[in-house]
C-alpha positions as CSV (number, residue, x, y, z in Angstrom):
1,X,123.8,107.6,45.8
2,X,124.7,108.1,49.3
3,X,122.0,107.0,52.0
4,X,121.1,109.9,54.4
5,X,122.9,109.1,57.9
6,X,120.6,110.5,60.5
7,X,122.8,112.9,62.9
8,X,121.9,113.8,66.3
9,X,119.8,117.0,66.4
10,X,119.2,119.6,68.9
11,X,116.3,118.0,69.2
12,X,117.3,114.4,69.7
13,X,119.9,116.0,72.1
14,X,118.0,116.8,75.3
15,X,116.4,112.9,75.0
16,X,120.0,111.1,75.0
17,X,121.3,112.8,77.4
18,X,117.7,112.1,79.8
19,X,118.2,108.5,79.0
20,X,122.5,108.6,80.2
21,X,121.7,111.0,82.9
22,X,118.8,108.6,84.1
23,X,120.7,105.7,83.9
24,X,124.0,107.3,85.9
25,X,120.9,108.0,88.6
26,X,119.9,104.2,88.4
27,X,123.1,102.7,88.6
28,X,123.9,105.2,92.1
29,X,120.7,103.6,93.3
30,X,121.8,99.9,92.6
31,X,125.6,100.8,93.8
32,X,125.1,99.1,97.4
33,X,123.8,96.2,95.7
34,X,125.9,95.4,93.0
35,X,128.8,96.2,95.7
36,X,127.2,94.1,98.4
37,X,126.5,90.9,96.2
38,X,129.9,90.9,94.3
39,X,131.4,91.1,98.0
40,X,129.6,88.4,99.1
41,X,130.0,85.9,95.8
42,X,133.7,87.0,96.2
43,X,133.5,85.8,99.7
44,X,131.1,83.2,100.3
45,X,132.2,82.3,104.1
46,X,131.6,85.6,104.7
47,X,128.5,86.2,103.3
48,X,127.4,83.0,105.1
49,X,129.1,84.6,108.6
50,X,126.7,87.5,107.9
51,X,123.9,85.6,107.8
52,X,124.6,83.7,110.8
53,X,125.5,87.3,113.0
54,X,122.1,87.8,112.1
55,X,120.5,84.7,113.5
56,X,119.2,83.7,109.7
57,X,118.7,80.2,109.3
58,X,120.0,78.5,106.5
59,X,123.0,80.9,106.1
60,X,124.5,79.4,104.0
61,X,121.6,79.3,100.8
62,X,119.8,82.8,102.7
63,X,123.4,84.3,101.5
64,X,123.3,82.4,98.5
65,X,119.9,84.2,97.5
66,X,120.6,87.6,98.8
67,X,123.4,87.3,95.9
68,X,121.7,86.4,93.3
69,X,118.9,88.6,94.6
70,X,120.7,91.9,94.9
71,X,122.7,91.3,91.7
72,X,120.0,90.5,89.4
73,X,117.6,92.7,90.6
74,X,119.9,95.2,90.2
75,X,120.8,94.0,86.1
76,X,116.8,94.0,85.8
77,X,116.6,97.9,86.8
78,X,119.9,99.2,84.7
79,X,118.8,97.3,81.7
80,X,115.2,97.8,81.9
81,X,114.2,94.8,81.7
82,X,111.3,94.3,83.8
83,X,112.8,97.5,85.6
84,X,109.5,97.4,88.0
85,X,110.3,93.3,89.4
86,X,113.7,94.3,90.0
87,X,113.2,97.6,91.8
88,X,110.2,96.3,93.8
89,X,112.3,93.1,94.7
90,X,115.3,95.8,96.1
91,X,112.4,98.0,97.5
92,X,111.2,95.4,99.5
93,X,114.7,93.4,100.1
94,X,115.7,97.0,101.8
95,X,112.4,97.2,104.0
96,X,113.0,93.5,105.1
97,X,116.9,93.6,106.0
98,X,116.7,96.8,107.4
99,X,114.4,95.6,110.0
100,X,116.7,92.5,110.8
101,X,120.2,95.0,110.8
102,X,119.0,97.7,112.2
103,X,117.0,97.4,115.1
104,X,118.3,100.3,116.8
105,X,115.0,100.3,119.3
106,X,117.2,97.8,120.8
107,X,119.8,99.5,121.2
108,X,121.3,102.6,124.1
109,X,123.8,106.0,123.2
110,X,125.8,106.0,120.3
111,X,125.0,103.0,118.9
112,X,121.5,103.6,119.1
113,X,122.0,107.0,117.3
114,X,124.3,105.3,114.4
115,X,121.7,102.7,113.8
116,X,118.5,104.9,113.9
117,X,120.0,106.8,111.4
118,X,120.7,104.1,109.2
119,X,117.3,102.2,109.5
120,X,115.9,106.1,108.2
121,X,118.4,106.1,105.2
122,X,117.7,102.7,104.3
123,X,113.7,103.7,104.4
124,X,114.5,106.4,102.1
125,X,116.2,104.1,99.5
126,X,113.5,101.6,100.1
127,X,111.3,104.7,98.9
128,X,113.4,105.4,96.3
129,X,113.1,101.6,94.9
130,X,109.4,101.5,95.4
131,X,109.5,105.4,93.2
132,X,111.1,103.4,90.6
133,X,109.0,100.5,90.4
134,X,106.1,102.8,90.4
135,X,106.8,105.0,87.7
136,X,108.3,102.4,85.7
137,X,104.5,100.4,85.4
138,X,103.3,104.4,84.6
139,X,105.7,104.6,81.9
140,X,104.8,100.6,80.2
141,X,101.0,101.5,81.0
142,X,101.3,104.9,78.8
143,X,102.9,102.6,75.8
């Protein structure tokens, strides 16, 4: 006798392609990251250059854990483990180096312009992390 296979239904449809379409959205959101840390494990001295530009003190284990930060906080969102930690931890990594890079209230003209505009984006994917984190305690609270 032949077992019954179970196929993929209209109705099963619409909830795989949720779940890939959701996941393509989470792994935009986590691009900088994953981009940023492999750059800087790739390149240690200058991951420990950026820290120092910045006047952060010890550079060279602050870029140590902004590697290991932005890549593994990024793996905990895209496999859902713990989806929340890892997207509050990037939420609130975003809010914090944003106010160290991007201190465009220091700044005059052009520059000024080209950093207010990315301290604003950088709020809006600090947003964006904290939506993340939020819905995904909804979501284990409904379980």
């Amino acid at each position: 006798m032949i077992s019954h296979i179970p196929t993929v239904t209209r109705q099963h449809a619409p909830a795989t392609r949720h779940g890939a379409v959701r996941w393509c959205c989470l792994l935009l959101l986590c691009s900088a990251y994953l981009q940023g840390g492999l750059d800087k494990a790739f390149d240690f001295p200058a991951a420990v250059a950026e820290m120092r530009h910045f006047g952060m003190t010890p550079a060279g284990p602050l870029a140590l854990l902004t590697i290991v930060g932005e890549l593994g906080a990024s793996v905990l969102v895209l496999a859902g483990i713990q989806r929340w930690a890892g997207a509050l931890y990037l939420g609130l990594f975003t809010l914090m180096a944003n106010l160290v890079a991007n201190r465009f209230w220091e700044l005059a003209g052009t520059a000024r312009t080209m950093s207010e505009n990315g301290f604003f984006e950088h709020l809006g994917l600090a947003g964006a992390f904290l939506l993340v984190a939020w819905l995904d305690l909804q979501e284990r609270r409904q379980v």
